[in-house]
C-alpha positions in Angstrom: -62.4 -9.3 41.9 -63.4 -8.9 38.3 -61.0 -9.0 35.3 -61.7 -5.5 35.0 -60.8 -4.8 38.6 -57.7 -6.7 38.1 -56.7 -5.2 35.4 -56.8 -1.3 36.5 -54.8 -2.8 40.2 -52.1 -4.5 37.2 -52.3 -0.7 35.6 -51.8 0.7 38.6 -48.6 -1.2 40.1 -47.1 -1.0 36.7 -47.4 3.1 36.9 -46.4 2.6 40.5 -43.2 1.2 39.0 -42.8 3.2 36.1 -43.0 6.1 38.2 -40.7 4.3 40.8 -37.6 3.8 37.6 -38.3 7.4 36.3 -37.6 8.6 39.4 -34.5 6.7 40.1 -33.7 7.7 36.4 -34.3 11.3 37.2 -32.2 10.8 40.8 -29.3 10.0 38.2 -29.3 12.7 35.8 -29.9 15.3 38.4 -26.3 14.1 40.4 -25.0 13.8 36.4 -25.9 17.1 36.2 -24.1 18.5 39.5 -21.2 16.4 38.9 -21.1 18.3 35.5 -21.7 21.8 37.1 -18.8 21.0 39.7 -16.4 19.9 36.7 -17.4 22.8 34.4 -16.9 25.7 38.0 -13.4 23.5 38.1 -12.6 24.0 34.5 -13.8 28.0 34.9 -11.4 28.4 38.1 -8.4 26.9 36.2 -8.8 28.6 33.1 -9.5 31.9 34.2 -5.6 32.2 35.0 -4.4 31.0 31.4 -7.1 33.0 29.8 -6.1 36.2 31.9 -2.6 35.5 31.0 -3.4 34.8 26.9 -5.1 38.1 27.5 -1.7 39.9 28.9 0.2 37.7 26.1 -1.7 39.4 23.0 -1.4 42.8 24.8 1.9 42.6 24.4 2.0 41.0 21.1 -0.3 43.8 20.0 1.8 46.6 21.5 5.0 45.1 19.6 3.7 45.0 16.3 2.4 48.1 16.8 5.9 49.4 17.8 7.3 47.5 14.9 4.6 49.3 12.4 6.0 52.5 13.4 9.5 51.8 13.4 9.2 50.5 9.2 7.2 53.3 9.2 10.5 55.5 10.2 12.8 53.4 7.9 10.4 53.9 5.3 10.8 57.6 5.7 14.6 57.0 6.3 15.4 54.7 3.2 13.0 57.4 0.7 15.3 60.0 2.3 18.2 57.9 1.4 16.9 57.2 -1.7 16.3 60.9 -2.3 20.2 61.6 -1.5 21.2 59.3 -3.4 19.4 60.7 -6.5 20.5 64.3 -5.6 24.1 63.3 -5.3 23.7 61.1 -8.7 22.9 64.3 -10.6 25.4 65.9 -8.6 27.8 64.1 -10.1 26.6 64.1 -13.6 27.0 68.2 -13.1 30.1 68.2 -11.7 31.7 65.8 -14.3 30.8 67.4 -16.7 31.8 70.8 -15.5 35.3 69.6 -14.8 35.8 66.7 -17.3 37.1 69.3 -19.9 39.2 71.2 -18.3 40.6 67.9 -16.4 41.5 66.5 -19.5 43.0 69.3 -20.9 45.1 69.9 -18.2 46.1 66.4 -18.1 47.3 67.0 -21.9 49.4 70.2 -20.7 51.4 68.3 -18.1 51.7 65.2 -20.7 52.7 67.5 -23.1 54.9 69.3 -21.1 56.8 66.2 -19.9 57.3 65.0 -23.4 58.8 68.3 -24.4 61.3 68.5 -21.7 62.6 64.7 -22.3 62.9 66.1 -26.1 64.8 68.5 -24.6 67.1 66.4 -22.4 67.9 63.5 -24.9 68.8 66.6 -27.2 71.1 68.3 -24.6 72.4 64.9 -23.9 73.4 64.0 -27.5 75.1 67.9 -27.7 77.2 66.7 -24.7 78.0 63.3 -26.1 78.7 65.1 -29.3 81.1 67.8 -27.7 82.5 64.7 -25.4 83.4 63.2 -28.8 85.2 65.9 -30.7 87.3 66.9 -27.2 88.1 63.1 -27.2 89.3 63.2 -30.9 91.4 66.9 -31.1 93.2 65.6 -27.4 
């Protein structure tokens, strides 16, 4: 056997082997791989529960805000309606004060009046009785 000889048999046994540890190598990744594919079917069968239910869960977040946009939508027109009232019954005031704050006051200054004149009256019946008391008390 030549060098030449030997060397291509040395070549050969050392692709024999490389082949040999790729192989193994490959043999590894390949039950890697269905070790992965089992873990990630796992993973799929027990989210598909939560995700189903964070599904239902933002339904129903989604249906409440929806609800809770159109109920400040009806306060909204409720408190403007308010607000509206309010204003009407403001002016209404205004009107009706000054419609009646005259004639209020002046017949608050008749019955004042009135009241003052008939205690004028009393205190000067009372001194006319005091009076005629005195002059019966001095001729008896």
């Amino acid at each position: 056997m030549t060098a030449g000889e030997l060397a291509v048999v040395i070549a050969a046994v050392l692709c024999c082997l490389g082949f040999t540890a790729l192989i193994v190598v490959l043999m590894r990744v390949l039950d890697t791989l269905k070790s992965l594919r089992s873990e990630v079917t796992t993973l799929r069968v027990e989210t598909a529960p939560l995700l189903a239910e964070l599904r239902s869960s933002t339904d129903t977040a989604n249906a409440v805000i929806t609800e809770a946009r159109t109920d400040l939508a009806r306060f909204d027109r409720v408190l403007g309606s308010a607000e509206a009232i309010s204003a009407a019954m403001g002016g209404t005031g205004r009107v009706a004060r000054a419609a009646f704050s005259t004639p209020v006051i002046k017949t608050a200054a008749l019955a004042t009046g009135t009241t003052r004149a008939m205690r004028r009256l009393r205190r000067r019946d009372r001194q006319e009785l005091d009076r005629q008391e005195l002059e019966r008390g001095r001729s008896a």
